[in-house]
C-alpha positions as CSV (number, residue, x, y, z in Angstrom):
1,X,6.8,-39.9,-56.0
2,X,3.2,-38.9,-55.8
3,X,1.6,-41.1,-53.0
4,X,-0.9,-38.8,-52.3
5,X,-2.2,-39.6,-55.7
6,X,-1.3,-43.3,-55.8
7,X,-2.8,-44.2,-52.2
8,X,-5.5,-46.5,-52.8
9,X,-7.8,-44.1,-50.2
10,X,-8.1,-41.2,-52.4
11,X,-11.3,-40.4,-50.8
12,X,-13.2,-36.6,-50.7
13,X,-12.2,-35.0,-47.5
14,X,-15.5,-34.2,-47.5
15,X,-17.0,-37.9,-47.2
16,X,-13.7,-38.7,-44.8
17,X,-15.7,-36.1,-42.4
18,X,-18.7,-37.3,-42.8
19,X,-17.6,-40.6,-41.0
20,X,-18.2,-38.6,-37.8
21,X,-21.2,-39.2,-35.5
22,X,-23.7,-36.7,-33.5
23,X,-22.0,-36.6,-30.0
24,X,-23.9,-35.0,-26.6
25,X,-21.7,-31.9,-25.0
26,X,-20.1,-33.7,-22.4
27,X,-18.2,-36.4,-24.7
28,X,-16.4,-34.3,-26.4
29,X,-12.7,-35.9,-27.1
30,X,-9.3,-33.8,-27.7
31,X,-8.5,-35.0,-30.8
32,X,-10.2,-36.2,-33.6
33,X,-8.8,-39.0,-36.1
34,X,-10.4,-38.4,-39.8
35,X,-9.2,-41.5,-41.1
36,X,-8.0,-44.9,-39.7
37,X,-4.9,-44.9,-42.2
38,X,-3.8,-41.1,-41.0
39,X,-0.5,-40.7,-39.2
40,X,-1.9,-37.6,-37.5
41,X,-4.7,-36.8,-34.6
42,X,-6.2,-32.7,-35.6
43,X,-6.3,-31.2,-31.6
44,X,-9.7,-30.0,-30.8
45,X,-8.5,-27.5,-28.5
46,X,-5.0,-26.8,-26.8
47,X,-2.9,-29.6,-25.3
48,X,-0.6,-29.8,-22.9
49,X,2.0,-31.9,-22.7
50,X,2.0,-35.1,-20.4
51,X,-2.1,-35.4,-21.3
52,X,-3.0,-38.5,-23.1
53,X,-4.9,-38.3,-25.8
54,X,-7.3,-40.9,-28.8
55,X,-5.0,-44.2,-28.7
56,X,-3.6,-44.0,-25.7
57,X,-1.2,-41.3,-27.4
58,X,0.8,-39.2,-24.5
59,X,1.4,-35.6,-26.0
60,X,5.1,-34.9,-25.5
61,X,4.9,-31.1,-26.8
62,X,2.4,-27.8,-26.6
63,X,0.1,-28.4,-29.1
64,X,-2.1,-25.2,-30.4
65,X,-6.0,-26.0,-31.6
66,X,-6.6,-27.0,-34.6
67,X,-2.7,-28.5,-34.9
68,X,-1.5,-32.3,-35.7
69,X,-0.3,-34.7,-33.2
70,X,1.7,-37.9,-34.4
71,X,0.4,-41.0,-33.7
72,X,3.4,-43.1,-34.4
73,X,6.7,-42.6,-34.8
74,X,7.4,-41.3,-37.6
75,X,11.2,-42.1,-39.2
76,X,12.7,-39.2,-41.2
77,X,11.7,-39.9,-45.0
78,X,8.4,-41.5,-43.8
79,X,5.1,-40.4,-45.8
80,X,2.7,-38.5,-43.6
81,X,-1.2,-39.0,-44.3
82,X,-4.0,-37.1,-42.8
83,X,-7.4,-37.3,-45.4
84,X,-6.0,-40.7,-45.4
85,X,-3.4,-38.6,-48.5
86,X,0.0,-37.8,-48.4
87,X,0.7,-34.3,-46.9
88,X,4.1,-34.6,-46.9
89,X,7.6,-36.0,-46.1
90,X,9.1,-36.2,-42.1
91,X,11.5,-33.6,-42.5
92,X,13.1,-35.2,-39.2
93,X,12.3,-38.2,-36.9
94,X,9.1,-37.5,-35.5
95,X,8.4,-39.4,-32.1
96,X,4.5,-40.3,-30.6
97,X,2.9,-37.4,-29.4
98,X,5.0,-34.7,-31.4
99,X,3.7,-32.0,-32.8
100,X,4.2,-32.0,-36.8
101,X,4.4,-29.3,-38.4
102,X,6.6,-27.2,-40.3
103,X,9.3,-27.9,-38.2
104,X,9.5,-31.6,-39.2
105,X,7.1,-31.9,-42.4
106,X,8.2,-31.4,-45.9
107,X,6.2,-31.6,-49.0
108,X,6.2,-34.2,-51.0
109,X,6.3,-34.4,-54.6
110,X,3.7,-32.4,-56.6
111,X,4.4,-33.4,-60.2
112,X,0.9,-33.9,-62.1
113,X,1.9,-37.2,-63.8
114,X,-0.1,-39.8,-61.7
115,X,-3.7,-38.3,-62.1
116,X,-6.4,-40.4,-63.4
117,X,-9.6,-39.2,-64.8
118,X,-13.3,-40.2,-64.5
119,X,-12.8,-43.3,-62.5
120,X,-14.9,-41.5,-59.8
121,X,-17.7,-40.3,-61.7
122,X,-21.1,-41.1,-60.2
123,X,-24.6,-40.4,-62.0
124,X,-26.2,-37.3,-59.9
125,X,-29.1,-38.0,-57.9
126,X,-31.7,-35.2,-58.1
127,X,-33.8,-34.2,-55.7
128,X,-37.8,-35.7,-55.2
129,X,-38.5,-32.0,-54.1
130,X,-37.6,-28.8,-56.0
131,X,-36.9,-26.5,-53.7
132,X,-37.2,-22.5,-54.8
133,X,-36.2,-19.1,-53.8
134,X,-37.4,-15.8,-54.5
135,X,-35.6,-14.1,-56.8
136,X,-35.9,-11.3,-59.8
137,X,-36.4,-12.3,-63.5
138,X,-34.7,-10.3,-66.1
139,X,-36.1,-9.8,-69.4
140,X,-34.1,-12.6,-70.6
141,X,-35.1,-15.0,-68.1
142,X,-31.7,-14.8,-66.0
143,X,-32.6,-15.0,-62.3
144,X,-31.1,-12.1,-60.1
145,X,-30.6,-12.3,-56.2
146,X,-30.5,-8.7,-55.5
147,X,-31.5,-5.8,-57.3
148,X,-28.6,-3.0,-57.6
149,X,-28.0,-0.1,-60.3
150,X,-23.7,0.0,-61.2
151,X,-21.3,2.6,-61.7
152,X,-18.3,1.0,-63.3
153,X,-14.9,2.0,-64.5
154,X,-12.7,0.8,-67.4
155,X,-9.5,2.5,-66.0
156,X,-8.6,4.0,-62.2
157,X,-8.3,7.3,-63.9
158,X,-12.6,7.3,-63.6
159,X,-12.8,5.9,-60.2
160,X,-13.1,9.0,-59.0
161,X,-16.0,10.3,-61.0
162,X,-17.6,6.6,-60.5
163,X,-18.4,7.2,-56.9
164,X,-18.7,10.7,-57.3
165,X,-22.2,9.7,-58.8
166,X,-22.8,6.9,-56.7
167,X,-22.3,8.8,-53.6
168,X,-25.0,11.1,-54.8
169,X,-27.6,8.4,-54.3
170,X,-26.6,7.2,-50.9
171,X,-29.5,8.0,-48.6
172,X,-31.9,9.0,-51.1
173,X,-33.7,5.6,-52.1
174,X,-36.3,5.2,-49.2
175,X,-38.9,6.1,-52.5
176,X,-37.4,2.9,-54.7
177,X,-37.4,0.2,-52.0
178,X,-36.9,-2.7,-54.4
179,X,-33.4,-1.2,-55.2
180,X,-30.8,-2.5,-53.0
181,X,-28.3,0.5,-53.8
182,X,-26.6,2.7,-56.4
183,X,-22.7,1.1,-55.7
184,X,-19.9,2.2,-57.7
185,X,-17.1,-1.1,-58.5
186,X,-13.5,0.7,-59.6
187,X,-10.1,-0.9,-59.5
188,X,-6.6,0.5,-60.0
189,X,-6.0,-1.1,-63.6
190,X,-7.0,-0.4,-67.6
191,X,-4.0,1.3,-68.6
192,X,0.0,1.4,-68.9
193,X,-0.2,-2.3,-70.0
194,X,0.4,-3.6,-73.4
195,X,-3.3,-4.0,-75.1
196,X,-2.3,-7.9,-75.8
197,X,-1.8,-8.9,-72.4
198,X,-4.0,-11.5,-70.9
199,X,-4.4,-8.7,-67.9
200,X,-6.2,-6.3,-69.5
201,X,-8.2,-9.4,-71.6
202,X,-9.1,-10.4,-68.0
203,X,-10.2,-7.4,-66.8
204,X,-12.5,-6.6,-69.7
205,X,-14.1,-10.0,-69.0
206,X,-14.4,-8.9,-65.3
207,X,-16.2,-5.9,-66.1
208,X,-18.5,-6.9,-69.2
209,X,-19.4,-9.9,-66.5
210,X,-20.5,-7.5,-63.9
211,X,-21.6,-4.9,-66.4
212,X,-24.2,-8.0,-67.9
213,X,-24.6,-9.6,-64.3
214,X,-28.5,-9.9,-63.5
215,X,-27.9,-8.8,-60.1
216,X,-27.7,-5.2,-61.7
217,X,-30.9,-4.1,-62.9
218,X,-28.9,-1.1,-64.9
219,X,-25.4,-0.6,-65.0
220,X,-23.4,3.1,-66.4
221,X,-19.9,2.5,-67.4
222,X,-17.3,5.6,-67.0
223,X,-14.4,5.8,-69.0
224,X,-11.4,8.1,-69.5
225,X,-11.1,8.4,-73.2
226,X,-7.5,7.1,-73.4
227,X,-6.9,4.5,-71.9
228,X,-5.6,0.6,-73.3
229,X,-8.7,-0.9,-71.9
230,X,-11.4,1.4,-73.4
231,X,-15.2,0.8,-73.8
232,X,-15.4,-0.5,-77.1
233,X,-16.9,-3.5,-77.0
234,X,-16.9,-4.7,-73.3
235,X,-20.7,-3.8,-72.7
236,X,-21.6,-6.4,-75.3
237,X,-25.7,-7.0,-75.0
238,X,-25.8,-6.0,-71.9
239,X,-28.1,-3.1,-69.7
240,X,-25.4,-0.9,-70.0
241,X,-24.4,2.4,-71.3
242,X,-21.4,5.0,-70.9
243,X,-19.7,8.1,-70.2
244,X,-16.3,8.8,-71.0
245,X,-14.8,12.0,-69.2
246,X,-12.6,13.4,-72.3
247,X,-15.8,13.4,-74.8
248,X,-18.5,14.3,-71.9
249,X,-16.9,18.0,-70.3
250,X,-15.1,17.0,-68.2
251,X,-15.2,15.5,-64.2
252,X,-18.4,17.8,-63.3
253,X,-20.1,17.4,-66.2
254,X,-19.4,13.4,-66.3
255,X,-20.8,13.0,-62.5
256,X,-23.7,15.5,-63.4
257,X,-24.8,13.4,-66.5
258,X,-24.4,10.6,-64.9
259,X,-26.7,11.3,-62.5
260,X,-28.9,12.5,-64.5
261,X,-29.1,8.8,-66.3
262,X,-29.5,7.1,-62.8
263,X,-32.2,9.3,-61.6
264,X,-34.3,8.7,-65.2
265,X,-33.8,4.5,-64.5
266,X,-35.4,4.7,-61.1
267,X,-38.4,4.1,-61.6
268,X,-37.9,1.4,-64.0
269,X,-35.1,-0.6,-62.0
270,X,-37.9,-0.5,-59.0
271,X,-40.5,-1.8,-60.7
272,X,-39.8,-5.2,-60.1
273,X,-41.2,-7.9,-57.8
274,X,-39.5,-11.1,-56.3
275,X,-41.2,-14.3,-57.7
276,X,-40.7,-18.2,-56.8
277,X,-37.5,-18.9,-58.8
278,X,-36.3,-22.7,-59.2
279,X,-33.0,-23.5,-56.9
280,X,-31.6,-24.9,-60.1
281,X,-30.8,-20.7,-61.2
282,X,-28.6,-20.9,-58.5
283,X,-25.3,-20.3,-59.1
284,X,-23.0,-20.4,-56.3
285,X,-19.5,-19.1,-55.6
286,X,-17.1,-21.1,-53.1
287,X,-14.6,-19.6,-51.5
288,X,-12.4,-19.8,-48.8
289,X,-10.2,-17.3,-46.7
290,X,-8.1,-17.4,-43.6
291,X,-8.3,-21.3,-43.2
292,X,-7.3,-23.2,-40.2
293,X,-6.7,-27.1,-39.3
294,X,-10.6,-27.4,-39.1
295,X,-12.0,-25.9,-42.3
296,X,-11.6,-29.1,-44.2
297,X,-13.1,-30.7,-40.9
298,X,-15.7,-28.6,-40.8
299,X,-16.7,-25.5,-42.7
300,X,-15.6,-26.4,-46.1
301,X,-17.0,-30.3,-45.6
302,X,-20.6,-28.8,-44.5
303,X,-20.3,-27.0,-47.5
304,X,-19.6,-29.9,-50.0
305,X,-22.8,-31.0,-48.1
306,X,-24.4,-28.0,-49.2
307,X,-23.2,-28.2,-52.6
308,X,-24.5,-31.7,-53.1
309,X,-27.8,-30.5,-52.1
310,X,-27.5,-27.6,-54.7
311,X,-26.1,-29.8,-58.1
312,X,-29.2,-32.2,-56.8
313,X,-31.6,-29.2,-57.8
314,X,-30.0,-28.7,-61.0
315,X,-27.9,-26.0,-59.6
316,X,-24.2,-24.4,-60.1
317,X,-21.2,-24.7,-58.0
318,X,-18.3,-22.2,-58.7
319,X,-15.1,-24.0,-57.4
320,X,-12.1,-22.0,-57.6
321,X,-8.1,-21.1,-56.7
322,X,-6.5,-22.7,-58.4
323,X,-2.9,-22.5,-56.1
324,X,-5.3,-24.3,-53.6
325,X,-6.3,-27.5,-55.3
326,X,-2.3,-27.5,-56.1
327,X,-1.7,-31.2,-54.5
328,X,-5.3,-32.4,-54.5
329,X,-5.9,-31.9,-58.5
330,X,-6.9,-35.7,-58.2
331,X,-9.6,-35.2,-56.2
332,X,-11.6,-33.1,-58.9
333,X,-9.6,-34.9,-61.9
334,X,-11.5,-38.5,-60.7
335,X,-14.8,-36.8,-60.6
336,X,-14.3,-35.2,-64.4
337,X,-17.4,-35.9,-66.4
338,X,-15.1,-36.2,-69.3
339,X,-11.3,-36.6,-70.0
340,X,-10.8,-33.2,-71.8
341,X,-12.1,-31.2,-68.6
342,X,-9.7,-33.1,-66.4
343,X,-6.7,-32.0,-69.1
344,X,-8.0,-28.6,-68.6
345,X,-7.5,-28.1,-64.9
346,X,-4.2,-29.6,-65.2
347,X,-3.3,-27.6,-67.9
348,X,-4.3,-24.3,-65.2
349,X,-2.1,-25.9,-62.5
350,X,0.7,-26.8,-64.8
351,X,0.3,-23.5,-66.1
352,X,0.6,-21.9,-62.3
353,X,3.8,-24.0,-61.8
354,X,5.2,-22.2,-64.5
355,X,4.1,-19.1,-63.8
356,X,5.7,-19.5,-60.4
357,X,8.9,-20.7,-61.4
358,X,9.2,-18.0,-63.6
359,X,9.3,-15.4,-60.8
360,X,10.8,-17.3,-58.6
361,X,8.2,-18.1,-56.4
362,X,7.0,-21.9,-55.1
363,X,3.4,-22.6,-55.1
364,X,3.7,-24.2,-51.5
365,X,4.3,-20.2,-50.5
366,X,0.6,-20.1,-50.8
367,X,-0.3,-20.7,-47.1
368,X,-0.5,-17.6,-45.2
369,X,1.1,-17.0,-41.4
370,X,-2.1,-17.1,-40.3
371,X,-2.8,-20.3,-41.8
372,X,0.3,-21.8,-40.7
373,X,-0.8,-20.6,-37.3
374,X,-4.2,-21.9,-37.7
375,X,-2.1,-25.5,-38.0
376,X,-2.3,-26.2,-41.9
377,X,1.5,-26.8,-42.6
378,X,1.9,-26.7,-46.4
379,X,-0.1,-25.8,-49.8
380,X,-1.2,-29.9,-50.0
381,X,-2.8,-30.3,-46.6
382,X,-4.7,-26.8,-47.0
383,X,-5.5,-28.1,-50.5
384,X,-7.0,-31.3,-49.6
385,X,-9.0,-29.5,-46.8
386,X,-10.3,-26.7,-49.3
387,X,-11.3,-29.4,-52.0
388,X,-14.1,-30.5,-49.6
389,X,-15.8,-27.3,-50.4
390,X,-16.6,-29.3,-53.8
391,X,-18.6,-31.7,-52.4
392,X,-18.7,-35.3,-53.7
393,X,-20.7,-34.8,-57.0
394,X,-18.8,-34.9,-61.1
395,X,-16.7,-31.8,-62.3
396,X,-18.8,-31.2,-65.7
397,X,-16.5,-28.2,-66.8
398,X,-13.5,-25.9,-66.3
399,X,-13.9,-22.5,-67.4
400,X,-10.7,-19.7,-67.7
401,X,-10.8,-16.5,-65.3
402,X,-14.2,-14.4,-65.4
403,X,-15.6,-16.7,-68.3
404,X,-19.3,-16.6,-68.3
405,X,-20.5,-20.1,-66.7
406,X,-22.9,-22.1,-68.6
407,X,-22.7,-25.3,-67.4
408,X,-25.1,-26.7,-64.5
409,X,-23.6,-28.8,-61.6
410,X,-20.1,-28.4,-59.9
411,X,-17.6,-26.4,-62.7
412,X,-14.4,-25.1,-61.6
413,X,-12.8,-21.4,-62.4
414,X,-8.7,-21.1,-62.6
415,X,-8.3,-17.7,-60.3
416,X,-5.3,-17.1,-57.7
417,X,-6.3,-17.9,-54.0
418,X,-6.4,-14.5,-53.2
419,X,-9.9,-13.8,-51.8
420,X,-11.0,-10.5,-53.6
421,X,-9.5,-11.5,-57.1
422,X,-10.8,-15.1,-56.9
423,X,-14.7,-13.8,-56.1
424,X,-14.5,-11.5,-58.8
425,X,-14.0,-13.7,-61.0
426,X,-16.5,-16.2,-60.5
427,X,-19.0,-12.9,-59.9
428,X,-18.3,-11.9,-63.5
429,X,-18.9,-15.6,-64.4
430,X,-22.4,-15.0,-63.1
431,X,-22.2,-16.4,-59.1
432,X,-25.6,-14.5,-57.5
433,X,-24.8,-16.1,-54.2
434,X,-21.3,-16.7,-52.7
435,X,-20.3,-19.1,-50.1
436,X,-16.9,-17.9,-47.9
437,X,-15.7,-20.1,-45.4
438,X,-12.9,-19.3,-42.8
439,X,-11.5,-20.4,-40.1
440,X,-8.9,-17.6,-38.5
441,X,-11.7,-14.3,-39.5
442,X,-12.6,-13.0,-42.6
443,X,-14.4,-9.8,-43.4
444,X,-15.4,-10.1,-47.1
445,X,-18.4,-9.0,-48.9
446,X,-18.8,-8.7,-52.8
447,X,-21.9,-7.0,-54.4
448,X,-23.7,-7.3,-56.5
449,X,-23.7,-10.7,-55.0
450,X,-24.5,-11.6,-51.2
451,X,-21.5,-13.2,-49.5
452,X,-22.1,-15.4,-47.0
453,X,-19.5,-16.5,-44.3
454,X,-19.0,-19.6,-42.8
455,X,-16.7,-20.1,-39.5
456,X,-15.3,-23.6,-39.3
457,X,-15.1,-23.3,-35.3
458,X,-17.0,-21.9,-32.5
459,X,-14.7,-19.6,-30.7
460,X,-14.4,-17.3,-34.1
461,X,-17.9,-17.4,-34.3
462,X,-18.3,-16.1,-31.5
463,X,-15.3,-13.9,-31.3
464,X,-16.8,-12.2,-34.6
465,X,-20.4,-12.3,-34.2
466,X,-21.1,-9.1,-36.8
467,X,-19.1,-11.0,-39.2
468,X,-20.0,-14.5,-39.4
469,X,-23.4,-16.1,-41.3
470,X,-22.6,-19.4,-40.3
471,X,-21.3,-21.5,-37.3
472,X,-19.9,-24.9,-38.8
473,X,-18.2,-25.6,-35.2
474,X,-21.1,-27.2,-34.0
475,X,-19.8,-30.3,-36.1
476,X,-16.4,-30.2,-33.7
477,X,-18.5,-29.6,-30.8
478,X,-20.4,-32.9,-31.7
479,X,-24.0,-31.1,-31.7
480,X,-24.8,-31.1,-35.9
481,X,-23.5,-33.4,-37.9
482,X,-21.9,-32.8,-41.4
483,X,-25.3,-33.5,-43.4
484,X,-27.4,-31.3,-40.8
485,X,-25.0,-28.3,-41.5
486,X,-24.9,-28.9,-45.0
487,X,-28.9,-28.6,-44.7
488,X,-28.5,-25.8,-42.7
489,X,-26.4,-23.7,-44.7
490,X,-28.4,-24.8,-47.8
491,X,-31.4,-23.5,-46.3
492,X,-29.5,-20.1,-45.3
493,X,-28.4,-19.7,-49.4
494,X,-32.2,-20.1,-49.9
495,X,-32.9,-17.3,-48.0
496,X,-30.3,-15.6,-49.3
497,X,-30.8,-15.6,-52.4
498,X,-34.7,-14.5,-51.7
499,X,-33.4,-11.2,-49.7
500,X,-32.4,-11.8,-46.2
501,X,-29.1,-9.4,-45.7
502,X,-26.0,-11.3,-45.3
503,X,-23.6,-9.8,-41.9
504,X,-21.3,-8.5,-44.9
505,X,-24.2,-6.4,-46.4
506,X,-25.6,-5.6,-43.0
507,X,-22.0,-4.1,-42.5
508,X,-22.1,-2.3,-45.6
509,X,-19.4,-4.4,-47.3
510,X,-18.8,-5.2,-51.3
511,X,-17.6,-2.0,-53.0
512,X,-13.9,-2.1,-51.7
513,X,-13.8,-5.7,-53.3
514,X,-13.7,-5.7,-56.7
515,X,-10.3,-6.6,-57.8
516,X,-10.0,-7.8,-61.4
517,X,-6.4,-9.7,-61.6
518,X,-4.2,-8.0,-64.3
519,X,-2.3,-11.3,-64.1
520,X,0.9,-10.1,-62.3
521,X,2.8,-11.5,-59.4
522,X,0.2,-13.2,-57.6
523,X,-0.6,-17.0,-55.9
C-alpha cells in the first residue's frame, strides 16, 4: 500500500501552497485547508474547543498552532491526506473536530515500489532578465561569496593547534578589510577508524571540499602525523598547504609557523575586489531545522519559490536529507531529468532503510520532540512539507555526500537530516550561499558560506529577532503571498551573496559547525 504515491494528486506542496490568495489583516481565518481532497484543517493559532472553524467544523479538543484538525470522521484504517498525499493510517476512530496526531495517526506504508520517473518533467523557463550579484572571482573563474583564509584539521588531535593560529588573527585585520576572517574548521574524527571505511572517505571529501571551496581565498591544513586520515592527497589542486605537528617541532612551533604562512598571504588574499558576477554561479544550499506544521506552508514553499527563481538564472539548488524526503521520494523521482537519477535517489533511501534496520532504528524516528510539538506527526508529513523547499523545477542529478556539484539547476545530496552534518556536506560540494528554514528556532551558521534563516511563522520571528533573516509568516498572516516571498527571499540571497552579513555571521556563528559525518549511528 503506497497511496501517497498512487493518489492521482501527487502535486508539489509547494504549488498546493501557492493556491492561497493575498488576504487584508482583519480576515484572517483559524485554519487553513491546503487542498480540497485533505482530511485535515493546519490551525493557524490555538483552538479551543466548542469554536467552529472552515466548514462549519466544531473543534471537539485543545488544538496547539500549527496542529491538524479532522474534517471528517475518520474510521480506524482510513487513509489520511493533507498535501492532498497520504500521511498516514487512523490509528483509531477519529471523530470531526479531533485533533490528529500521534495519538491516532499511523504511518502508512513506505516501500519504494510505486515511484514513477520523469512523468513530471517540465522544460525550464529562464529568466528575460539576468540578474547578478557581487561576488569574488578566483583565478579559475569560480565565483566566491565571502572572502576567508582556513585553518583546517585532518584529525581532532590538531584542533587544538588549528585555532591556536586562528585565534592569533582575531582582532588584528582592520588593515585587510576585504578578508572576512582567519576561522579555524576542526571536528572530532580522522582516526581510530579502519582506513576503508566510507567515514573517513567522507570526511576527506569534506575537507578537500572546504580546503578547494572559493569562499577561501587561502586555506593551511594541520595534521598530526599519524593519523588514518592523513594529508596525502586530500588538498588535490587546491590553494592549500600544510603543517603536520610530528614533522614541524611540535605544538609551538606548528602554531608559530603557521602564523607565520598566514601573516605572508595577507596581502595577497586582500587584494581582491567584488565584481558583477552572474546569479547563475549561485549555488545554493537548502536546509531545514526545527520544522513545525507551517514550514511546508510557508517557509520551505517561499523557498521552492525562491529556488525557481534561482534554476531560472541558470543557478544551483542543493537539496538534501535524505531521512527527510523518506515518504515523498516521488515528488523529486517525477521531476528526474532522466531515469538513472531517479534510481539513484532511491538507491540513497533504500540504502538509509537498511542502514536503519541494521541498528535497529526506524526512519519515522526522524521527527524530533520539538517537531512533534510543532504538529508534524510522522517522518511522511515532515517529508512532504520539507520537499517544497525544492521548488517545482526537474531534479537534473543526485550526487553522494560532500561530492563536488557540477551540475546547474535543482540536484540533490544524500546527507542525514541532521543540520550541521547535512550543511557540510553540500558546503564541501561547493554551496556559497545557504538557505535554513525553521519553524520552532534555529541558531545555525556555517562559514565559509553565509547562512541565511528563514522563520516559517511570525511569533518566532519575532521571538528570535537576532536570529532570524527572514519572516515567511507573513504568508499565514495573509499580507505576502508565496511568489512575493519567494521574490523576497531571492532578492535577500542577492544581497547575500554580494556581502550583506547574515544574523548568523552578525552573531559570530559558523566555526562550531563543521561536522563531517563519519557515517555512524545517525538519521
Amino acid at each position: 500500500m503506497r497511496d501517497h504515491v498512487n493518489s492521482t494528486a501527487t502535486q508539489n506542496p509547494a504549488s498546493l501552497a501557492r493556491e492561497t490568495d493575498r488576504r487584508s489583516r482583519d480576515e484572517r481565518p483559524s485554519t487553513i485547508l491546503l487542498n480540497a481532497s485533505d482530511d485535515v484543517l493546519i490551525a493557524l493559532r490555538a483552538i479551543s474547543p466548542g469554536e467552529t472553524v472552515s466548514d462549519g467544523v466544531v473543534v471537539i479538543d485543545p488544538i496547539p498552532a500549527g496542529h491538524k484538525i479532522a474534517r471528517f470522521r475518520i474510521h480506524a484504517g482510513t487513509a489520511v491526506r493533507r498535501y492532498s498525499s497520504v500521511i498516514g493510517v487512523a490509528s483509531a476512530p477519529i471523530a470531526q473536530g479531533a485533533h490528529v496526531h500521534v495519538h491516532n495517526l499511523g504511518m502508512s506504508d513506505c516501500s519504494q515500489d510505486s515511484n514513477t520517473f520523469g512523468e513530471d518533467v517540465r522544460p525550464t523557463p529562464l529568466a528575460s532578465v539576468q540578474r547578478t550579484f557581487d561576488g569574488y572571482v578566483r583565478a579559475d573563474g569560480r565565483a566566491a561569496t565571502r572572502n576567508y583564509i582556513g585553518v583546517l584539521t585532518s584529525v581532532n588531535c590538531s584542533a587544538t593547534a588549528a585555532r591556536m593560529i586562528a585565534d592569533h588573527f582575531k582582532g588584528r585585520l582592520a588593515d585587510y578589510p576585504n578578508i572576512d576572517g582567519v576561522v579555524a574548521l576542526t571536528h572530532k574524527g580522522g582516526c581510530g577508524l579502519d582506513a576503508r571505511i566510507d567515514g573517513i572517505e567522507a570526511l576527506r571529501r569534506c575537507i578537500a571540499g572546504y580546503a578547494a571551496h572559493p569562499n577561501f581565498a587561502k586555506v593551511l591544513m594541520i595534521g598530526l602525523g599519524c593519523e588514518v586520515s592523513n594529508l596525502d592527497g586530500v588538498l588535490g589542486g587546491s590553494a592549500g598547504d600544510a603543517l603536520v605537528i610530528q614533522q614541524s617541532g611540535g605544538t609551538a612551533a606548528t602554531v608559530r609557523a603557521g602564523i607565520e604562512r598566514i601573516e605572508a598571504s595577507l596581502e595577497r588574499a586582500n587584494d581582491i575586489q567584488r565584481t558583477p558576477v552572474p546569479a547563475s554561479e549561485l549555488k545554493v544550499a537548502l536546509q531545514c531545522g526545527g520544522s513545525d506544521g507551517y514550514s511546508g506552508i510557508s517557509a520551505n514553499a517561499a523557498l521552492g519559490a525562491a529556488v525557481d527563481l534561482i534554476v531560472a538564472q541558470g543557478g544551483t539548488a542543493i537539496l538534501s536529507e535524505t531521512t527527510e524526503c523518506y515518504g515523498a521520494e516521488h515528488i523529486l523521482t517525477r521531476r528526474a531529468v532522466r531515469r538513472d537519477v531517479g534510481e539513484k535517489l532511491i538507491a540513497r533511501v533504500k540504502w538509509w532503510e537498511e542502514f536503519a534496520a541494521s541498528h535497529g532504528m526506524e526512519i519515522n524516528n526522524n521527527p524530533s520532540p520539538g517537531n512533534k510539538a510543532g504538529g508534524l506527526t510522522n517522518i511522511i508529513e515532515k517529508s512532504l512539507g520539507a520537499m517544497a523547499k525544492g521548488g517545482t523545477t526537474n531534479l537534473v542529478e543526485v550526487y553522494d555526500y560532500a561530492e563536488r556539484v557540477t551540475e546547474k539547476g535543482l540536484v540533490f545530496m544524500d546527507a542525514p537530516a541532521f543540520d550541521p552534518v547535512g550543511a557540510t556536506a553540500q558546503v564541501a560540494g561547493g554551496a556559497n550561499v545557504l538557505c535554513f528554514t525553521t519553524g520552532r528556532g534555529s541558531a545555525f551558521g556555517c562559514k565559509p558560506t553565509p547562512s541565511l534563516k528563514l522563520a516559517s511563522n511570525t511569533p518566532l520571528y519575532q521571538r528570535m529577532p537576532d536570529d532570524m533573516d527572514v519572516n515567511c509568516g507573513t504568508i499565514l498572516d495573509g499580507t505576502e503571498t508565496i511568489e512575493e516571498a519567494g521574490a523576497r527571499i531571492f532578492d535577500l540571497i542577492l544581497a547575500t551573496a554580494s556581502g550583506t552579513k547574515t544574523a548568523s555571521e552578525r552573531l559570530g556563528y559558523g566555526e562550531e559547525e563543521f561536522s563531517p559525518w563519519d557515517k555512524g549511528i545517525m538519521l
